[in-house]
N, CA, C and O atoms as CSV, one atom per row, in Angstrom:
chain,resi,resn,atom,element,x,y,z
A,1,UNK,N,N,51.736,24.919,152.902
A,1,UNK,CA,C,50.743,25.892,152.483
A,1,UNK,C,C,50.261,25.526,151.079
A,1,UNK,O,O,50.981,24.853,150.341
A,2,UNK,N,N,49.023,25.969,150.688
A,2,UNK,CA,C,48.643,25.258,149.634
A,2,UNK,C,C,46.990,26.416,149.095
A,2,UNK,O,O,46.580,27.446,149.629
A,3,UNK,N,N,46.658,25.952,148.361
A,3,UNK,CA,C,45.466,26.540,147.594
A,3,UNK,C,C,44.733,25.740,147.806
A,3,UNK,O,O,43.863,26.080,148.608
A,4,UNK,N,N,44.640,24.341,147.279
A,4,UNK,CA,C,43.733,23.310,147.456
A,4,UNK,C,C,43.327,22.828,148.181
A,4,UNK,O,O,43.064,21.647,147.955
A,5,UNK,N,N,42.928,23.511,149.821
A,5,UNK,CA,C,42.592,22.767,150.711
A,5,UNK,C,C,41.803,21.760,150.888
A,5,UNK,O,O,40.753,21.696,150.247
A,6,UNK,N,N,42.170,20.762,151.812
A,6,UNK,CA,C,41.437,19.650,151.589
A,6,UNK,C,C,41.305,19.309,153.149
A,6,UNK,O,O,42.049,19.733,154.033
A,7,UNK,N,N,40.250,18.490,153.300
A,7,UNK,CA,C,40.149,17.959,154.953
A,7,UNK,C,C,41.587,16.908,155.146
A,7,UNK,O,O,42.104,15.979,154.525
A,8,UNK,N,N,41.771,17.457,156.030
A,8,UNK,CA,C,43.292,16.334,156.723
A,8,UNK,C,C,44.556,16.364,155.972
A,8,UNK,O,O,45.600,15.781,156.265
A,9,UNK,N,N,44.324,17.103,154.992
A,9,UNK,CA,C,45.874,17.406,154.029
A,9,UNK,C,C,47.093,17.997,155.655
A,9,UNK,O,O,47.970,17.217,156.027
A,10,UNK,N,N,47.012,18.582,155.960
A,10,UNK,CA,C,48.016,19.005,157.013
A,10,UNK,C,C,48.725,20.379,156.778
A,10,UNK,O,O,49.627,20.898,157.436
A,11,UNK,N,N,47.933,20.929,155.415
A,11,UNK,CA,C,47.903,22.108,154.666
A,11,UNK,C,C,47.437,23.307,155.205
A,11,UNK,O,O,46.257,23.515,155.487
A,12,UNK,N,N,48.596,24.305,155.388
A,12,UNK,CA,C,47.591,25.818,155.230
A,12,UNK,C,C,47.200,26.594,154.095
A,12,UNK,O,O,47.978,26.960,153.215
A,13,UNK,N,N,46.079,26.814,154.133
A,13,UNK,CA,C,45.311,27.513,153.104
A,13,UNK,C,C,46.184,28.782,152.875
A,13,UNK,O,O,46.929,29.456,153.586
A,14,UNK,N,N,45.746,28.821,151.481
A,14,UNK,CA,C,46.623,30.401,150.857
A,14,UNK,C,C,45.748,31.132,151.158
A,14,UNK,O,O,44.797,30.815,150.442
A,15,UNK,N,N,45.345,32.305,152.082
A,15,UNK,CA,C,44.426,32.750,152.094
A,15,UNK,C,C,44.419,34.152,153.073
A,15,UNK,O,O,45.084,34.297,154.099
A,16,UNK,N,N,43.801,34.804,152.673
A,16,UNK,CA,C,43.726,36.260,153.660
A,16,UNK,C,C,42.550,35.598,154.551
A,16,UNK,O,O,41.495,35.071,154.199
A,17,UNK,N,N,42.917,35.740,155.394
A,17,UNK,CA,C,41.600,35.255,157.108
A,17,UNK,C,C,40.929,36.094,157.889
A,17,UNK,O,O,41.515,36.709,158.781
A,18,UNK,N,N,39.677,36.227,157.672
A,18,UNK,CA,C,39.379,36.869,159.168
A,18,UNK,C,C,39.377,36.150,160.714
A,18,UNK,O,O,39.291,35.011,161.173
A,19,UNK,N,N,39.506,37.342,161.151
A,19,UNK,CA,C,39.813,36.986,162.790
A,19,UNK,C,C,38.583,36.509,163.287
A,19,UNK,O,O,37.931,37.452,162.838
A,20,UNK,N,N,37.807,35.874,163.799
A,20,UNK,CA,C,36.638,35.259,164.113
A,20,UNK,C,C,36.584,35.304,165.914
A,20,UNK,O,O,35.604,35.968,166.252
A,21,UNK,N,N,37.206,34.889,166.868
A,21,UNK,CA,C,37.076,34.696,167.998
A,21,UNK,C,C,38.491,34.296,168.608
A,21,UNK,O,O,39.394,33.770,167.957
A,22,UNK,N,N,38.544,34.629,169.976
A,22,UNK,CA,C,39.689,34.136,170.807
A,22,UNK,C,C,38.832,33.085,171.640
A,22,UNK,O,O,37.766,33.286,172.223
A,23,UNK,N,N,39.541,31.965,171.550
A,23,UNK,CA,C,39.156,30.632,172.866
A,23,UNK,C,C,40.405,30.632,173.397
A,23,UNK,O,O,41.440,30.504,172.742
A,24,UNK,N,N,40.304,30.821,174.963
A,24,UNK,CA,C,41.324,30.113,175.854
A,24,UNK,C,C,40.536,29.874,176.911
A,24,UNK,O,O,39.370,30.019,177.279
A,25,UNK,N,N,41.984,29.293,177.417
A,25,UNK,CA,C,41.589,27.936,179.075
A,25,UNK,C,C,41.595,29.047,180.309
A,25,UNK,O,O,42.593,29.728,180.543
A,26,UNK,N,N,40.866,29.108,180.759
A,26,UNK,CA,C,40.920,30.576,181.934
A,26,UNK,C,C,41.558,29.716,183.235
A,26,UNK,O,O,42.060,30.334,184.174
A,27,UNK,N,N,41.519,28.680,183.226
A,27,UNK,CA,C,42.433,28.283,184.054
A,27,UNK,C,C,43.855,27.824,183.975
A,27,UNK,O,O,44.533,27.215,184.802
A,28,UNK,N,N,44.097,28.200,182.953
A,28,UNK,CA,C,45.724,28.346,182.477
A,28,UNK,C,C,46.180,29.366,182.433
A,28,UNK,O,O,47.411,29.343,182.438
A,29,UNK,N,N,45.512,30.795,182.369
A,29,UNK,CA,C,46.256,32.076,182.165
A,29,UNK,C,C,45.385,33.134,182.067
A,29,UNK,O,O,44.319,32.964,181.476
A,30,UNK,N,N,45.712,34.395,182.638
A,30,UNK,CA,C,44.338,35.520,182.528
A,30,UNK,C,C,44.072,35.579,181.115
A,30,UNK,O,O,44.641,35.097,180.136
A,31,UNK,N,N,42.867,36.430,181.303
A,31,UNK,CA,C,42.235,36.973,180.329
A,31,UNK,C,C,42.894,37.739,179.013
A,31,UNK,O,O,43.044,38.956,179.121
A,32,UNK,N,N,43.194,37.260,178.091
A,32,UNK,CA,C,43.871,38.044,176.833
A,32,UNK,C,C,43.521,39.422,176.658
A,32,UNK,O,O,42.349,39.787,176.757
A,33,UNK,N,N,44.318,40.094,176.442
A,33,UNK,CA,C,44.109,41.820,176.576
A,33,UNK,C,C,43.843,41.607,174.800
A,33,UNK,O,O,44.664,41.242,173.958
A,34,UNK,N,N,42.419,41.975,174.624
A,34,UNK,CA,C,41.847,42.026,172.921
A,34,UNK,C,C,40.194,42.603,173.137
A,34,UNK,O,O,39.442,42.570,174.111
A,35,UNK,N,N,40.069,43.028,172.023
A,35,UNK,CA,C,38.724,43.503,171.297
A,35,UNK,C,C,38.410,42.594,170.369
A,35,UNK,O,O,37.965,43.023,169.304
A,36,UNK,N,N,38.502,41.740,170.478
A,36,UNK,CA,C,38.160,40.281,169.938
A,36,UNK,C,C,37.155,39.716,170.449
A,36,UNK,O,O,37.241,39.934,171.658
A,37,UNK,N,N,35.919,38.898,170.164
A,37,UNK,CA,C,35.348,38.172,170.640
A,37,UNK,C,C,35.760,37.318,171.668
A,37,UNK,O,O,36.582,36.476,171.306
A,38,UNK,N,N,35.444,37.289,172.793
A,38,UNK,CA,C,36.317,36.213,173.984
A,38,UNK,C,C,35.007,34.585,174.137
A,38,UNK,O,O,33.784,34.479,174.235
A,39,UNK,N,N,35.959,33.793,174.087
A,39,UNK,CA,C,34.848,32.525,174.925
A,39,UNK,C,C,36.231,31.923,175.838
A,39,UNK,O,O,37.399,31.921,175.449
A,40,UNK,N,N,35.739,31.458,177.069
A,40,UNK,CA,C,36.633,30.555,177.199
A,40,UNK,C,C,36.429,29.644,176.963
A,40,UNK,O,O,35.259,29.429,176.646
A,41,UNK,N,N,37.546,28.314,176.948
A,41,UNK,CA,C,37.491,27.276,176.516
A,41,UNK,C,C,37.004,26.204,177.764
A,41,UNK,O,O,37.637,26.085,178.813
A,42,UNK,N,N,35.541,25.322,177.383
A,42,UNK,CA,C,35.330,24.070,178.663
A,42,UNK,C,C,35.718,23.036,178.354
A,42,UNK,O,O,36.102,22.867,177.197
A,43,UNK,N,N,35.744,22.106,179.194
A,43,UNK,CA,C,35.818,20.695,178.969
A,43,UNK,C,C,35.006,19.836,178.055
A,43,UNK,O,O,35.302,18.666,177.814
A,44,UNK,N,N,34.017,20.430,177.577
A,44,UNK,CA,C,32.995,19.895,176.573
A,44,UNK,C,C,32.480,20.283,175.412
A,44,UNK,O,O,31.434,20.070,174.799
A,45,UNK,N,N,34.294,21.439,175.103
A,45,UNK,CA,C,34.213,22.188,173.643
A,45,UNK,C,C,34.587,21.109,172.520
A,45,UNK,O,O,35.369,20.194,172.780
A,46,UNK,N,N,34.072,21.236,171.423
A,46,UNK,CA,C,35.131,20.576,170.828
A,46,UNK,C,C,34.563,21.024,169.220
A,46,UNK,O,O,33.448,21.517,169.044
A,47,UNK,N,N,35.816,20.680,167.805
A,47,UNK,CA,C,35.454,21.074,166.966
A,47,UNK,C,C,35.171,20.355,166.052
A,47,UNK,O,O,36.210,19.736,165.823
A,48,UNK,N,N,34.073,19.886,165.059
A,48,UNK,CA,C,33.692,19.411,163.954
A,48,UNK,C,C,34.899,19.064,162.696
A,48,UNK,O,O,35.384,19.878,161.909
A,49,UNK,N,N,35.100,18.046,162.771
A,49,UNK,CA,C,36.357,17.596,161.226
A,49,UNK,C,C,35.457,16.533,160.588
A,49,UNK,O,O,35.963,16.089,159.558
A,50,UNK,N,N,34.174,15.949,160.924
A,50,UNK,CA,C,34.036,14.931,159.853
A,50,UNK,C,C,33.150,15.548,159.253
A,50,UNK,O,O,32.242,16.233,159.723
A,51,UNK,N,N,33.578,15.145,157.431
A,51,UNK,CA,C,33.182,15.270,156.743
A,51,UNK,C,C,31.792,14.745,156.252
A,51,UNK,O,O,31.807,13.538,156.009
A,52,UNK,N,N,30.878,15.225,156.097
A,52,UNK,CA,C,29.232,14.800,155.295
A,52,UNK,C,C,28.501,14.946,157.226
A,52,UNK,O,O,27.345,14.625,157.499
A,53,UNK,N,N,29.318,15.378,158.069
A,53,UNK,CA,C,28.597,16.015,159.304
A,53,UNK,C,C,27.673,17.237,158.966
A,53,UNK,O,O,27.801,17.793,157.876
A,54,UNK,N,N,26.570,17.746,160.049
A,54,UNK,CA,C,26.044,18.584,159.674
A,54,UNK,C,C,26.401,19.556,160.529
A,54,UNK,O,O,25.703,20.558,160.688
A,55,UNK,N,N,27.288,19.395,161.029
A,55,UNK,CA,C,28.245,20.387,162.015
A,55,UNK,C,C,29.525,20.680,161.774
A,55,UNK,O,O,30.291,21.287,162.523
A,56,UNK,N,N,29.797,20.129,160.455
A,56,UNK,CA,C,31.277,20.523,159.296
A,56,UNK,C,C,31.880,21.440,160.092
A,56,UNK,O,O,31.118,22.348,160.424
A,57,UNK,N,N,32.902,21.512,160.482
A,57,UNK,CA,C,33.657,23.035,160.468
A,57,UNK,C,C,33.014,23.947,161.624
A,57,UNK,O,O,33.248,25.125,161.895
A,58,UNK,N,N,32.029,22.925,162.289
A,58,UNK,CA,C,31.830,24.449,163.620
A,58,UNK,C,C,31.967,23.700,165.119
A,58,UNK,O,O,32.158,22.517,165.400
A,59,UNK,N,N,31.830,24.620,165.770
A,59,UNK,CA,C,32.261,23.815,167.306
A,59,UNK,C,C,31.058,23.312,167.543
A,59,UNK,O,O,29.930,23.513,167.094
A,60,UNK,N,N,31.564,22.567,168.398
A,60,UNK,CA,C,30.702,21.020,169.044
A,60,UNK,C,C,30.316,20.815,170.146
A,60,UNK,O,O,31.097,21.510,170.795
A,61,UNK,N,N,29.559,20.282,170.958
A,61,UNK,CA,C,29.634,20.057,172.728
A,61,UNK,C,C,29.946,18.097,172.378
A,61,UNK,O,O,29.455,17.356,171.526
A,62,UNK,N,N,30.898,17.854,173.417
A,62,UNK,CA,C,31.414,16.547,173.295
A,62,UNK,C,C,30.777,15.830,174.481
A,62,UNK,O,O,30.184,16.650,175.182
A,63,UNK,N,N,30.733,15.180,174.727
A,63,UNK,CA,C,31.007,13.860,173.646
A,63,UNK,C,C,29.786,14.167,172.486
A,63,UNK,O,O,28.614,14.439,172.747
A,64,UNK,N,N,30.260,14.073,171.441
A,64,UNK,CA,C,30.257,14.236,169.654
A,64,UNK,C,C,29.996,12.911,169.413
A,64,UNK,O,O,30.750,12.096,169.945
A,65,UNK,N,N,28.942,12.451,168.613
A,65,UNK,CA,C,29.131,11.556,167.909
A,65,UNK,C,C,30.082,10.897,166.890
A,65,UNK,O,O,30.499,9.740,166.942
A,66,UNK,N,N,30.387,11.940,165.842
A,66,UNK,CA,C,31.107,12.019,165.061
A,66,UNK,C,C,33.027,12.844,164.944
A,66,UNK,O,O,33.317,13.941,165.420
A,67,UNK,N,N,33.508,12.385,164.577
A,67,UNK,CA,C,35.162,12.442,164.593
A,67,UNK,C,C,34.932,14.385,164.444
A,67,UNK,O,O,34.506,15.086,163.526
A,68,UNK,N,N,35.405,14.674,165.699
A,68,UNK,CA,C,36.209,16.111,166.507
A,68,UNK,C,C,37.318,16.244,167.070
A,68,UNK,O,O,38.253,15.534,167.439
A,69,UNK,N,N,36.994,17.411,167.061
A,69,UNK,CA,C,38.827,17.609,168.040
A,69,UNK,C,C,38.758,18.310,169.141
A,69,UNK,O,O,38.482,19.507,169.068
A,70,UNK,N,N,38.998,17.692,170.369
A,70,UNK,CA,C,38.804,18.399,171.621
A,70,UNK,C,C,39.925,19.567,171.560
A,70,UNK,O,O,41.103,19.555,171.202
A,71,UNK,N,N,38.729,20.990,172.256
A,71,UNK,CA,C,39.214,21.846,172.324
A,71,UNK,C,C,40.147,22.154,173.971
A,71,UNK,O,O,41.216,22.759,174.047
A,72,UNK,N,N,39.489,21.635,174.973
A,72,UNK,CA,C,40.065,21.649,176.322
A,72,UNK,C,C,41.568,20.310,176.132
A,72,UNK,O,O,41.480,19.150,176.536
A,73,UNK,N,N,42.515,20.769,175.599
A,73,UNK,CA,C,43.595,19.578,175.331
A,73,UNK,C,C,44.604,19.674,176.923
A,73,UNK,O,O,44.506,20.651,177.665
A,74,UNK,N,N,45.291,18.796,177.149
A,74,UNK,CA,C,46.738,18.565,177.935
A,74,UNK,C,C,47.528,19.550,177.671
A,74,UNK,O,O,47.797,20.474,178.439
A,75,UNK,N,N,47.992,19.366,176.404
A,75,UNK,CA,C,49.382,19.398,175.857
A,75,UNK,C,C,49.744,21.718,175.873
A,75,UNK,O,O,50.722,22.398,175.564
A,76,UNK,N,N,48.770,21.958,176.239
A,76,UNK,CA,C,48.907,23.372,176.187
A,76,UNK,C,C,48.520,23.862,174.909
A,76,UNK,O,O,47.805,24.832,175.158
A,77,UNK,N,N,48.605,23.716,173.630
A,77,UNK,CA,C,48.630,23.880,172.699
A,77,UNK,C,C,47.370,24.582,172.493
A,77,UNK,O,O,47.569,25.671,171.953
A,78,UNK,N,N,46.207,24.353,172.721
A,78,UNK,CA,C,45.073,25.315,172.788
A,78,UNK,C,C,44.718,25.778,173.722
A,78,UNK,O,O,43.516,25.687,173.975
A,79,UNK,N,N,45.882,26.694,174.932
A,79,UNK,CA,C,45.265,27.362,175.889
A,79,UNK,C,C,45.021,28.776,175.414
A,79,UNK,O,O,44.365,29.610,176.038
A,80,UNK,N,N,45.607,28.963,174.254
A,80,UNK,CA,C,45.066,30.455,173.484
A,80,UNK,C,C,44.837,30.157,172.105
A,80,UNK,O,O,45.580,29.384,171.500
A,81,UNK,N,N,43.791,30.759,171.532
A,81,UNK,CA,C,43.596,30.121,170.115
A,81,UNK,C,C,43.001,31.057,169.416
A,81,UNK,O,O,42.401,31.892,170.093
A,82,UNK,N,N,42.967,31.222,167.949
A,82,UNK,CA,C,42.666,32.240,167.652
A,82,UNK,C,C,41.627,31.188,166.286
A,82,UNK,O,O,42.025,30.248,165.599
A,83,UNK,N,N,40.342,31.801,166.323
A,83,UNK,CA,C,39.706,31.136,165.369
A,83,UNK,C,C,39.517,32.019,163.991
A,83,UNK,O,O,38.774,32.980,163.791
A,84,UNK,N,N,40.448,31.357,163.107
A,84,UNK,CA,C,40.831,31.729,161.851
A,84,UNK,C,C,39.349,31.584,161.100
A,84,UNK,O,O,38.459,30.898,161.604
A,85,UNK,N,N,39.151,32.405,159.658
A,85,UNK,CA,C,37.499,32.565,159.552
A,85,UNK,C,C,38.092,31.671,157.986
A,85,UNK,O,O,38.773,32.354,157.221
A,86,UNK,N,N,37.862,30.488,157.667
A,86,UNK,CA,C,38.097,29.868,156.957
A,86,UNK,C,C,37.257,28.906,156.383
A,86,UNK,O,O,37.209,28.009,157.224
A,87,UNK,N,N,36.618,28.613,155.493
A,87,UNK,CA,C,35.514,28.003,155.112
A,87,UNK,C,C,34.198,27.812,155.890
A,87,UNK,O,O,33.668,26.714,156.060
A,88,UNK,N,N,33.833,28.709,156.238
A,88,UNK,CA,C,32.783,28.965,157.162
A,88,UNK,C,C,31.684,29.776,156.576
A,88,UNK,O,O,30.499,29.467,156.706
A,89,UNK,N,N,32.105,30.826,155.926
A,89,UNK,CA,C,30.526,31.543,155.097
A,89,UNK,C,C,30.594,31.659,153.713
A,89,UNK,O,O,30.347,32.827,153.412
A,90,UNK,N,N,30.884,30.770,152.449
A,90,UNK,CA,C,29.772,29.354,153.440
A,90,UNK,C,C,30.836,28.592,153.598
A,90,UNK,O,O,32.018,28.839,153.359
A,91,UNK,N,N,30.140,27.291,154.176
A,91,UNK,CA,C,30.855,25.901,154.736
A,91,UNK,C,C,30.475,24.997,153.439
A,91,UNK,O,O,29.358,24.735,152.993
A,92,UNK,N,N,31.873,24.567,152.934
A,92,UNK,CA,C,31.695,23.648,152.164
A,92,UNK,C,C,32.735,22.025,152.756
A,92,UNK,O,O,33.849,21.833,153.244
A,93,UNK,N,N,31.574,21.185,152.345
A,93,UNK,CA,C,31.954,19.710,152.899
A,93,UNK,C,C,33.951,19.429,152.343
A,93,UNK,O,O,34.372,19.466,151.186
A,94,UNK,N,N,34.616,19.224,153.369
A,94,UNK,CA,C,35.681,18.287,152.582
A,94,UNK,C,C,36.674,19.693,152.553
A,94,UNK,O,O,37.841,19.318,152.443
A,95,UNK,N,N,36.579,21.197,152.616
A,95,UNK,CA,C,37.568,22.010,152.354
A,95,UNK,C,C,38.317,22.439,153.297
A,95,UNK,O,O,39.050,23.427,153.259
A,96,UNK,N,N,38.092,21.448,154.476
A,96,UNK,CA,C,39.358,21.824,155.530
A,96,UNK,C,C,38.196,22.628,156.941
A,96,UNK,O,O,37.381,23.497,156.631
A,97,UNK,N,N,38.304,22.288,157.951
A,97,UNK,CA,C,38.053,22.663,159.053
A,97,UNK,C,C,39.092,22.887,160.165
A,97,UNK,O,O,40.230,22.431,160.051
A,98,UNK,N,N,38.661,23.652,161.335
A,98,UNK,CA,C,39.831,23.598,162.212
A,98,UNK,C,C,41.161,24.637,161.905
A,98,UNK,O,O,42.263,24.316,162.351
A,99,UNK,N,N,41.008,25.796,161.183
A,99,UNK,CA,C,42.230,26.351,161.121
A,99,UNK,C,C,42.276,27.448,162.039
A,99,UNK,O,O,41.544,28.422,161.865
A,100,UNK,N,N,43.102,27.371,163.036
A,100,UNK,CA,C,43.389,27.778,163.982
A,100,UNK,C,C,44.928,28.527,164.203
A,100,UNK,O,O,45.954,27.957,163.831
A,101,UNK,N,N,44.949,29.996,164.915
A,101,UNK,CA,C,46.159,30.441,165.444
A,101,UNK,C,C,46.395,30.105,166.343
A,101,UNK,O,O,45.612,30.646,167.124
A,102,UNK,N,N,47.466,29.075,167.191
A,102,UNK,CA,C,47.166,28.865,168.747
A,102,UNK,C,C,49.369,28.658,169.119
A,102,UNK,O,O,50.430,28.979,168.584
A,103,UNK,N,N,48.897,27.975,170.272
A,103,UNK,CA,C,50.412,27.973,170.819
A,103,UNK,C,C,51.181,26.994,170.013
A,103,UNK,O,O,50.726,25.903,169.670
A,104,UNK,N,N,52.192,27.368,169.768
A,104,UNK,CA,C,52.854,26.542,169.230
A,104,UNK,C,C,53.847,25.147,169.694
A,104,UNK,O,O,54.194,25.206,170.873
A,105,UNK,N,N,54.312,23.994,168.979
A,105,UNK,CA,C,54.437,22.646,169.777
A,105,UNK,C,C,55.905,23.274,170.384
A,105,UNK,O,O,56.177,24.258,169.697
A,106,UNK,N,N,56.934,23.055,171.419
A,106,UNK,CA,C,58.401,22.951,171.566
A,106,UNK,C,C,58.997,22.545,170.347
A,106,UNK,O,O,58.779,21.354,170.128
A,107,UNK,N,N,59.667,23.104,169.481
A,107,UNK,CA,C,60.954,23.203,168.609
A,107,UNK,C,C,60.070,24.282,167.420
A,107,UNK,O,O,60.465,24.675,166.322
A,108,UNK,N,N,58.942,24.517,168.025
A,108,UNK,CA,C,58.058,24.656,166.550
A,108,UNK,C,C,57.929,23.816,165.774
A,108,UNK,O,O,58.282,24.056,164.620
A,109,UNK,N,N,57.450,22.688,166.061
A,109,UNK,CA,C,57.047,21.355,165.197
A,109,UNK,C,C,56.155,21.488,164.335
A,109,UNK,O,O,55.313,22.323,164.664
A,110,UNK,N,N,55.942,20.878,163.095
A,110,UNK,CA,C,54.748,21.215,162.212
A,110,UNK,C,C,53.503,21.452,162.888
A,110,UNK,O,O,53.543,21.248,164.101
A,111,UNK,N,N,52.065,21.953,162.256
A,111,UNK,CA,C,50.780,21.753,162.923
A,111,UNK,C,C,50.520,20.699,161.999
A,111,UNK,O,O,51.272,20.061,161.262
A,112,UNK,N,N,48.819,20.639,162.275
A,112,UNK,CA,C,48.183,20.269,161.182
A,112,UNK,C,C,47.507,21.203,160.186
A,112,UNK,O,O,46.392,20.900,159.761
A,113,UNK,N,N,48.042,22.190,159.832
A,113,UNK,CA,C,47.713,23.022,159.013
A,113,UNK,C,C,47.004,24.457,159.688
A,113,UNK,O,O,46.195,25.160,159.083
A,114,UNK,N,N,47.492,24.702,161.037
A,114,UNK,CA,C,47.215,25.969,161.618
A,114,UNK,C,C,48.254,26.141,161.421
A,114,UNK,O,O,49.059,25.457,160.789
A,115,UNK,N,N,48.427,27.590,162.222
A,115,UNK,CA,C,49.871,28.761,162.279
A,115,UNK,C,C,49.652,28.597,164.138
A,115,UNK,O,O,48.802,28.675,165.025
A,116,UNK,N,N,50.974,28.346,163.912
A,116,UNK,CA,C,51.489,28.375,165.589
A,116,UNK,C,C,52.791,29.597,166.196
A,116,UNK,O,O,53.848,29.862,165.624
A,117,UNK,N,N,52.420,30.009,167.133
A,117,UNK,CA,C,53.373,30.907,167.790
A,117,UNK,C,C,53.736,30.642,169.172
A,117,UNK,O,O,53.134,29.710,169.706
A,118,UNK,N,N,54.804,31.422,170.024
A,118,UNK,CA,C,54.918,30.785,171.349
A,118,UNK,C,C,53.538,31.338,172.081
A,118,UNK,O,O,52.621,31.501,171.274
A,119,UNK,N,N,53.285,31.590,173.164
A,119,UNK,CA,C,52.253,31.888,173.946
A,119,UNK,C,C,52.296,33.435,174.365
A,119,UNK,O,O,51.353,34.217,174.483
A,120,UNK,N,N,53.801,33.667,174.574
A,120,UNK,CA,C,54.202,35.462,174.773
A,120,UNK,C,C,53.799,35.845,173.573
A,120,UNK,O,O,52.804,36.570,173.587
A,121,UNK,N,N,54.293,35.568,172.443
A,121,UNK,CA,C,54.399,36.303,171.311
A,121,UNK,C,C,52.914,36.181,170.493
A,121,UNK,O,O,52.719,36.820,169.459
A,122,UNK,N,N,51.712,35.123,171.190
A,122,UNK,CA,C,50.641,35.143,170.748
A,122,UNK,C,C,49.699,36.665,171.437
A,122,UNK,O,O,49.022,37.585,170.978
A,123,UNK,N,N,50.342,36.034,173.228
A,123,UNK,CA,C,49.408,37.240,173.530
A,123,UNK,C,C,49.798,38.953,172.827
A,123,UNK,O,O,49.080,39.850,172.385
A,124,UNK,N,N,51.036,38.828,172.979
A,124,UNK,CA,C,50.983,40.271,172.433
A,124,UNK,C,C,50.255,40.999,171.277
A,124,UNK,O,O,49.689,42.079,171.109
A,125,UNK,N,N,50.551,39.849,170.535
A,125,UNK,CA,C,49.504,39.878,168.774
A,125,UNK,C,C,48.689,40.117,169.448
A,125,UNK,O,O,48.990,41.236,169.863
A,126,UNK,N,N,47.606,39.779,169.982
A,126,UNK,CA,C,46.215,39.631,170.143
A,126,UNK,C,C,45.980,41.272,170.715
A,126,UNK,O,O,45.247,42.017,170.066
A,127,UNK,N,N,46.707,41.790,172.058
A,127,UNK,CA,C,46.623,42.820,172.149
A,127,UNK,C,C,46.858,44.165,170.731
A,127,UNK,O,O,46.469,45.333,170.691
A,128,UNK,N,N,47.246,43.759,170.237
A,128,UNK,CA,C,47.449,44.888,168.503
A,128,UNK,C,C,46.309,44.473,167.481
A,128,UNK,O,O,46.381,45.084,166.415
A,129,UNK,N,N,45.185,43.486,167.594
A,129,UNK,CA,C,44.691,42.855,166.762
A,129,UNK,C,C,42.900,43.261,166.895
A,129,UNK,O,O,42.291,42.857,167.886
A,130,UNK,N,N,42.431,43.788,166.195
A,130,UNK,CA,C,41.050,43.703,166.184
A,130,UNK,C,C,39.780,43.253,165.368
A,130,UNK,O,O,39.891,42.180,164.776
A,131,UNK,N,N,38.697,43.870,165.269
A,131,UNK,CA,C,37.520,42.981,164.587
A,131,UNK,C,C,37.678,42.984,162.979
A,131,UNK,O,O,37.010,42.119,162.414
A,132,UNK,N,N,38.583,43.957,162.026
A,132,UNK,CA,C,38.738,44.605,161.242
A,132,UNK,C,C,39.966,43.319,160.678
A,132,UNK,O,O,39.948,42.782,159.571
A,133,UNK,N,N,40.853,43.085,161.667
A,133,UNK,CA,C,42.081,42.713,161.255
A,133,UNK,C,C,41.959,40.823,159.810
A,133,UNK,O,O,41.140,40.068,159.286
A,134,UNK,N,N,42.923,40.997,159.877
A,134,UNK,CA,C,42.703,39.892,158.738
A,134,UNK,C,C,44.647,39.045,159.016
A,134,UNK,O,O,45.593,39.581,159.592
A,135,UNK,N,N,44.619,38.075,158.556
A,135,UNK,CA,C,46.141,37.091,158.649
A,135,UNK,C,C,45.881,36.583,156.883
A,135,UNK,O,O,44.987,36.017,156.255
A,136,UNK,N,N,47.316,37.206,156.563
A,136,UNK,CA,C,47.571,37.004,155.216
A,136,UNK,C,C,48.304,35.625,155.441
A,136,UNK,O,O,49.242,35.556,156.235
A,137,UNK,N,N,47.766,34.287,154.577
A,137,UNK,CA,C,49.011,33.216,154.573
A,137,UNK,C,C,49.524,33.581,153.318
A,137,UNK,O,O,48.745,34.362,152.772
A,138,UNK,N,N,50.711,33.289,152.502
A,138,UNK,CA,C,51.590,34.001,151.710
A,138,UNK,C,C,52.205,32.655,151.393
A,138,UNK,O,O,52.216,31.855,152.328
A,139,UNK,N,N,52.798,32.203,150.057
A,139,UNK,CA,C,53.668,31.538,149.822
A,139,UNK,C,C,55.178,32.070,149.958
A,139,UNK,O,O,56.122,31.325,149.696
């Protein structure tokens, strides 16, 4: 965790967050019980990480020209996701994109600078969580 966010540090921002949107895979699991913005997630989501892009920090339709991160993954890890409101109004080049609440790896392995939880303990959050709500990161 850190203050200085930077693109690709592997850092979470110190930061109070708004809740922005839920993305999941509707073919991995019903519908999240929330008052949250819903999208599901397609095969041709994906999110903006390169820097001096003019799509910095927002989602993408892939194939992308430029270096993204597919949102439809294997590994489970983004079949629920919670889009953290983090350098976005405004978007500044280079201060970190991509911070995301989503499932977390087996052992709880580091992220790259999201917050990860298991998948039970995500959905339940989400059901207690609304447009109002905010995620304190905390040292």
């Amino acid at each position: 965790m850190g203050t200085g966010k930077r693109e690709g540090d592997g850092v979470t921002p110190l930061a109070i967050l708004p809740l922005r949107r839920i993305w999941w895979r509707a073919d991995r699991g019903q519908r999240p019980l929330t008052t949250l913005p819903l999208r599901h997630i397609r095969s041709t989501d994906g999110w903006c990480d390169a820097v001096g892009d003019r799509n910095y920090n927002r989602h993408v339709q892939r194939p992308y020209p430029t270096s993204h991160e597919a949102m439809w993954r294997d590994d489970r890890l983004y079949d629920l996701v919670v889009e953290l409101g983090w350098n976005d109004h405004p978007r500044r080049q280079a201060r970190g994109s991509a911070i995301f609440m989503h499932v977390a790896r087996c052992g709880f392995k580091p992220t790259e600078g999201c917050v990860a939880l298991t998948h039970r303990d995500l959905r339940w959050l989400l059901a207690r969580l609304g447009p109002k709500s905010r995620m304190a990161v905390e040292a």
